[in-house]
MMTF fields as JSON, N, C-alpha, C and O atoms, coordinates in Angstrom:
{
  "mmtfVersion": "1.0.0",
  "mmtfProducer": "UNKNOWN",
  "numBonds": 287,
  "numAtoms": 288,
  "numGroups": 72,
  "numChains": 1,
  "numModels": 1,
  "chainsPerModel": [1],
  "groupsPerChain": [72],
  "chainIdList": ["A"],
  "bondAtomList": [4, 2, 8, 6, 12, 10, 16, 14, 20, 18, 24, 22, 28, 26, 32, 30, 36, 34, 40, 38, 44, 42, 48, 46, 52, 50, 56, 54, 60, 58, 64, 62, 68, 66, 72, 70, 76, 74, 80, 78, 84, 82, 88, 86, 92, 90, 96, 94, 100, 98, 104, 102, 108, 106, 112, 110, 116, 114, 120, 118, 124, 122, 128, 126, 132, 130, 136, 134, 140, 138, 144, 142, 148, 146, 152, 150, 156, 154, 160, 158, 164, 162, 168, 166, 172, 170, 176, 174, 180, 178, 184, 182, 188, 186, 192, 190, 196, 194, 200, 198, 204, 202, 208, 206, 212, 210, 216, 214, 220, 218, 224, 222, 228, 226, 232, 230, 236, 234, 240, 238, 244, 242, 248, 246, 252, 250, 256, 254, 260, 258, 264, 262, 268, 266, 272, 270, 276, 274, 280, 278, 284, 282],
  "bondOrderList": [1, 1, 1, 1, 1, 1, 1, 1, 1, 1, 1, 1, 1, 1, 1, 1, 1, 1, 1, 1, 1, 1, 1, 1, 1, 1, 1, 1, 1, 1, 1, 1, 1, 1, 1, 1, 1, 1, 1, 1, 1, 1, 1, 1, 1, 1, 1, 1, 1, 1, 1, 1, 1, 1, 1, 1, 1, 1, 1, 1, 1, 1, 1, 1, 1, 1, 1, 1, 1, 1, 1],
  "groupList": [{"groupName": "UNK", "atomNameList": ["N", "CA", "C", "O"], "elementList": ["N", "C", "C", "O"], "formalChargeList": [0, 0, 0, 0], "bondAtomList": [1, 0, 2, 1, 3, 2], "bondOrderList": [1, 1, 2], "singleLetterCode": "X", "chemCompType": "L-PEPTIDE LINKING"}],
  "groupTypeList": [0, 0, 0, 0, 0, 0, 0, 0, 0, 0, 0, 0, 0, 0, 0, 0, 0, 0, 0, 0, 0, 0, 0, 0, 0, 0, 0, 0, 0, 0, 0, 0, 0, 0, 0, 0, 0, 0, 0, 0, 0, 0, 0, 0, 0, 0, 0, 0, 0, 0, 0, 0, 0, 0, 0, 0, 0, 0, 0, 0, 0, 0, 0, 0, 0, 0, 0, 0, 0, 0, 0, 0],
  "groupIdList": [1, 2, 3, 4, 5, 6, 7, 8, 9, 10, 11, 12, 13, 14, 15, 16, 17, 18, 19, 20, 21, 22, 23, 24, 25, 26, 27, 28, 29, 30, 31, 32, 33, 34, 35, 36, 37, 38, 39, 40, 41, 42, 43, 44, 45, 46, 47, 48, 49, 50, 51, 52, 53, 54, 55, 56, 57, 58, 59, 60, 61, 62, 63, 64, 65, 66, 67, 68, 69, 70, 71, 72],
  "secStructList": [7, 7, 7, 7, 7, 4, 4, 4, 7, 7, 6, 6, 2, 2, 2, 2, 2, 2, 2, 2, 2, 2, 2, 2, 2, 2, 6, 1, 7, 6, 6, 6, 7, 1, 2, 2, 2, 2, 2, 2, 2, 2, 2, 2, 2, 2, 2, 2, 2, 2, 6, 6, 7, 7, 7, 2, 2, 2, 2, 2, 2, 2, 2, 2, 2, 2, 2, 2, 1, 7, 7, 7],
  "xCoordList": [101.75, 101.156, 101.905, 103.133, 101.073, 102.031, 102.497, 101.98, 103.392, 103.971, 102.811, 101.97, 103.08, 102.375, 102.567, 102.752, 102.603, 102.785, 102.591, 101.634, 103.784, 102.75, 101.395, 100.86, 101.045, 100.007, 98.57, 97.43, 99.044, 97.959, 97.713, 96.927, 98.324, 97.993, 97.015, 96.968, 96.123, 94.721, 94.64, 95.644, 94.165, 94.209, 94.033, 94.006, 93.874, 94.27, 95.669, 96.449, 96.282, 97.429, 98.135, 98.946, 98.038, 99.096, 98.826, 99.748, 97.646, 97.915, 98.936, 99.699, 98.681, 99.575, 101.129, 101.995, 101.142, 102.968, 102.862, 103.805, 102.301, 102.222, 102.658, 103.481, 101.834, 102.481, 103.844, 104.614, 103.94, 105.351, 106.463, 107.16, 106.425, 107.139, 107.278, 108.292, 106.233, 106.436, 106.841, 107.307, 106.686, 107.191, 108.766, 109.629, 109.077, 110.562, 110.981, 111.359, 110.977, 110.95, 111.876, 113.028, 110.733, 110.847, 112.433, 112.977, 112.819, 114.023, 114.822, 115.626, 115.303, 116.247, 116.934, 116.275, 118.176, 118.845, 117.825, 117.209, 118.044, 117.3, 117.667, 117.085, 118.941, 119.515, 119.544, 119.984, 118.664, 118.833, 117.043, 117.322, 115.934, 115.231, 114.757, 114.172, 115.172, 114.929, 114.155, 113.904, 113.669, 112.373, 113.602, 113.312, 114.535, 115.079, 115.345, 115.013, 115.956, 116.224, 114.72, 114.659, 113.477, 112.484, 112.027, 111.278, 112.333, 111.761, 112.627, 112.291, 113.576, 114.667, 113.885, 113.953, 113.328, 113.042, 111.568, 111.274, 110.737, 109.512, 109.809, 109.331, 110.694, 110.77, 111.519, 111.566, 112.218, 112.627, 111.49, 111.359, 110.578, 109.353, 108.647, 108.386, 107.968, 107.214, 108.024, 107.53, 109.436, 109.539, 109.618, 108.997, 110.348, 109.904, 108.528, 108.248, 107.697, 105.975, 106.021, 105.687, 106.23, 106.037, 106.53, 105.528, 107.336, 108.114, 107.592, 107.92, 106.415, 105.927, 106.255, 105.639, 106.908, 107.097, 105.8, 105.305, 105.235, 104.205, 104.308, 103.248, 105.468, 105.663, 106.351, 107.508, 105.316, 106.005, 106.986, 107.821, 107.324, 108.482, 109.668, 110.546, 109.56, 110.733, 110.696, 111.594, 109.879, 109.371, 110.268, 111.199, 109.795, 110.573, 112.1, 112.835, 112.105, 113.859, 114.38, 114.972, 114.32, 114.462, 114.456, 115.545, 113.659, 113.475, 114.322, 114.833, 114.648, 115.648, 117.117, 117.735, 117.255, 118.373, 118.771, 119.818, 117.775, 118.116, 118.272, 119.192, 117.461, 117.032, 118.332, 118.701, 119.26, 120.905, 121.401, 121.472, 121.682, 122.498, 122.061, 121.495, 122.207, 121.364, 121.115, 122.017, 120.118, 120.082, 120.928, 120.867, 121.714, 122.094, 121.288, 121.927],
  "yCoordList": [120.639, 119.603, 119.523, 119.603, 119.343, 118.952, 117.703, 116.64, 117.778, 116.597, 115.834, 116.297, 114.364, 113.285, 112.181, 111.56, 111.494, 109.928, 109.222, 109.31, 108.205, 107.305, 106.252, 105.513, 106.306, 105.268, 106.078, 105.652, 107.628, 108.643, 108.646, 109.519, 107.696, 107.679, 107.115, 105.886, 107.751, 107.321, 106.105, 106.168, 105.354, 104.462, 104.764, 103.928, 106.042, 106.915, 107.318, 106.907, 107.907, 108.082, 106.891, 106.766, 105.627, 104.573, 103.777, 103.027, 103.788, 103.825, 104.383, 103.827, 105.66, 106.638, 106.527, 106.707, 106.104, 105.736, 104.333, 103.718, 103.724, 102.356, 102.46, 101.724, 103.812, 103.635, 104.17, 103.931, 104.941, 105.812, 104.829, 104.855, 103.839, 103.087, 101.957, 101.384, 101.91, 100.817, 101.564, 100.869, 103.19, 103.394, 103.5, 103.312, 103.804, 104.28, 102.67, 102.67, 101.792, 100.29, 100.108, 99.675, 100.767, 100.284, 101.56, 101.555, 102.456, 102.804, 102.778, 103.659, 101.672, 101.168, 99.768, 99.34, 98.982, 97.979, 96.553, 96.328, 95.919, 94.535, 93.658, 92.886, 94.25, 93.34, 93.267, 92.519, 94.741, 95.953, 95.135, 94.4, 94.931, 94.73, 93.158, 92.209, 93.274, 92.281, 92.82, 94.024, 91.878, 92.36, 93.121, 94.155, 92.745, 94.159, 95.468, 96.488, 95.49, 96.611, 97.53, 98.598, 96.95, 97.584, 97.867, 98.843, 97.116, 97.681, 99.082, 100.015, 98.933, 99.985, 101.369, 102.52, 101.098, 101.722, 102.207, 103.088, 101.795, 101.867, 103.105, 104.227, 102.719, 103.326, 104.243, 105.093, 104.684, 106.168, 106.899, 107.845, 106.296, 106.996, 107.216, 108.416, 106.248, 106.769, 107.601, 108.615, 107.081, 108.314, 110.196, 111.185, 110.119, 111.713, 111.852, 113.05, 111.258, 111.286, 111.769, 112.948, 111.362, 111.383, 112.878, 113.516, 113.412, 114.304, 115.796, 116.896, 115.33, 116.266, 116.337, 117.29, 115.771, 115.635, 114.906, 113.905, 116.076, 115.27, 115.51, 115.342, 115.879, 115.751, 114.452, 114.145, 113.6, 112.589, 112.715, 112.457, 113.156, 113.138, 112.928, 112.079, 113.995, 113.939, 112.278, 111.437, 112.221, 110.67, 109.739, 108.977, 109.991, 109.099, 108.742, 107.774, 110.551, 110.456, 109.837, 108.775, 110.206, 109.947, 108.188, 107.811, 107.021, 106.173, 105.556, 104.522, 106.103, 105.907, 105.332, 104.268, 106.342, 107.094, 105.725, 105.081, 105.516, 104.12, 102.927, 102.156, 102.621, 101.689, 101.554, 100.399, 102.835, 102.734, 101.175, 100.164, 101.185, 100.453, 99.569, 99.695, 98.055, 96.992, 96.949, 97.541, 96.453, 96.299, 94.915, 93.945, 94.913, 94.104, 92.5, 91.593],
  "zCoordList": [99.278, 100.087, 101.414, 101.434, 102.69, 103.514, 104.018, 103.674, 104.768, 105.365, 106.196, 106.966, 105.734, 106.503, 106.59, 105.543, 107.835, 107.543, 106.564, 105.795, 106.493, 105.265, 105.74, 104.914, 106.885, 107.42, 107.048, 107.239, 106.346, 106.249, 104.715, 104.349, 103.558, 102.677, 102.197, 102.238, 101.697, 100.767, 99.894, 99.185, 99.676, 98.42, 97.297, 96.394, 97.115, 95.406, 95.852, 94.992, 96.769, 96.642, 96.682, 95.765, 97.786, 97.036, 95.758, 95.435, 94.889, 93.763, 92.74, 91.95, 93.031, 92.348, 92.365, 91.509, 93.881, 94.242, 93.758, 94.256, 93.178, 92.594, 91.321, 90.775, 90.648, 89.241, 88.952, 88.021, 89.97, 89.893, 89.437, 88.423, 90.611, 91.12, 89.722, 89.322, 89.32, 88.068, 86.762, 85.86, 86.522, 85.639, 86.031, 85.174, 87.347, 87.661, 87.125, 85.953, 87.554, 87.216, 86.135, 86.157, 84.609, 83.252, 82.775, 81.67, 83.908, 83.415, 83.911, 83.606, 85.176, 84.842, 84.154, 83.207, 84.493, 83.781, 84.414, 85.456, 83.303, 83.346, 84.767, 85.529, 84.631, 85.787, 87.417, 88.291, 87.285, 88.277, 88.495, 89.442, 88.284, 88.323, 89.148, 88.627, 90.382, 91.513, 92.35, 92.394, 93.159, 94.567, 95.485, 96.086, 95.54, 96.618, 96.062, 96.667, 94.884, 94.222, 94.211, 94.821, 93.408, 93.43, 94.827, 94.868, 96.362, 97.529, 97.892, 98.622, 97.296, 98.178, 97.257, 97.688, 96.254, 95.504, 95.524, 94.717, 96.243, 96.792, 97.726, 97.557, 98.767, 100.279, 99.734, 100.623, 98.739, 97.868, 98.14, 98.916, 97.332, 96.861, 97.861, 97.954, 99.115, 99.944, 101.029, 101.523, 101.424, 102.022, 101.214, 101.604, 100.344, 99.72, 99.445, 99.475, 99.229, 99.28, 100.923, 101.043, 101.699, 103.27, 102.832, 102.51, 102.746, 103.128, 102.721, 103.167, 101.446, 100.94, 99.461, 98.983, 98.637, 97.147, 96.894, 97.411, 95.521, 95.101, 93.418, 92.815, 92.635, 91.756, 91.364, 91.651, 90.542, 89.535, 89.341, 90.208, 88.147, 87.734, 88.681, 88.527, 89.886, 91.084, 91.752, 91.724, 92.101, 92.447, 91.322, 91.584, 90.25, 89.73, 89.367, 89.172, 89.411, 89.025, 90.448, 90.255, 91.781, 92.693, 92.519, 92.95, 92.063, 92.456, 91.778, 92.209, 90.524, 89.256, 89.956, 89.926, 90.44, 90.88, 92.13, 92.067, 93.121, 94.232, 93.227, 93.497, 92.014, 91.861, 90.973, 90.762, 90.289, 89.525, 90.221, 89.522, 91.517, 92.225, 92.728, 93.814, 91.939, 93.084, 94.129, 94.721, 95.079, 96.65, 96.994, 96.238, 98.194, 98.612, 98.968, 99.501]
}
């Protein structure tokens, strides 16, 4: 896929980064699970979506991975 803005995403594709984002969600810590933690964790996802990642899984480990460390 190539690279594209995110203002160029479809409404099947931000669906899709919708569910990503809610399954990345359900693995991490309970505690970890606040509106900043999950935004920092959004903008994981749409920027590597922007970038050209269009594998799930990467998406998710990726969102995993921001969402380890609370947001400030």
């Amino acid at each position: 896929m190539t690279k594209r803005p995110p203002e160029s995403f479809d409404a099947e594709i931000v669906a899709t980064l919708r569910e990503v984002l809610n399954i990345a969600v359900e693995h991490i810590a309970l505690e970890n699970r606040t509106p900043a933690t999950k935004a920092k964790m959004a903008e994981t996802i749409v920027r590597e979506a922007a970038e050209g990642v269009t594998d799930a899984g990467e998406l998710v480990s990726s969102a995993v991975r921001a969402g380890e460390i609370p947001a400030a």
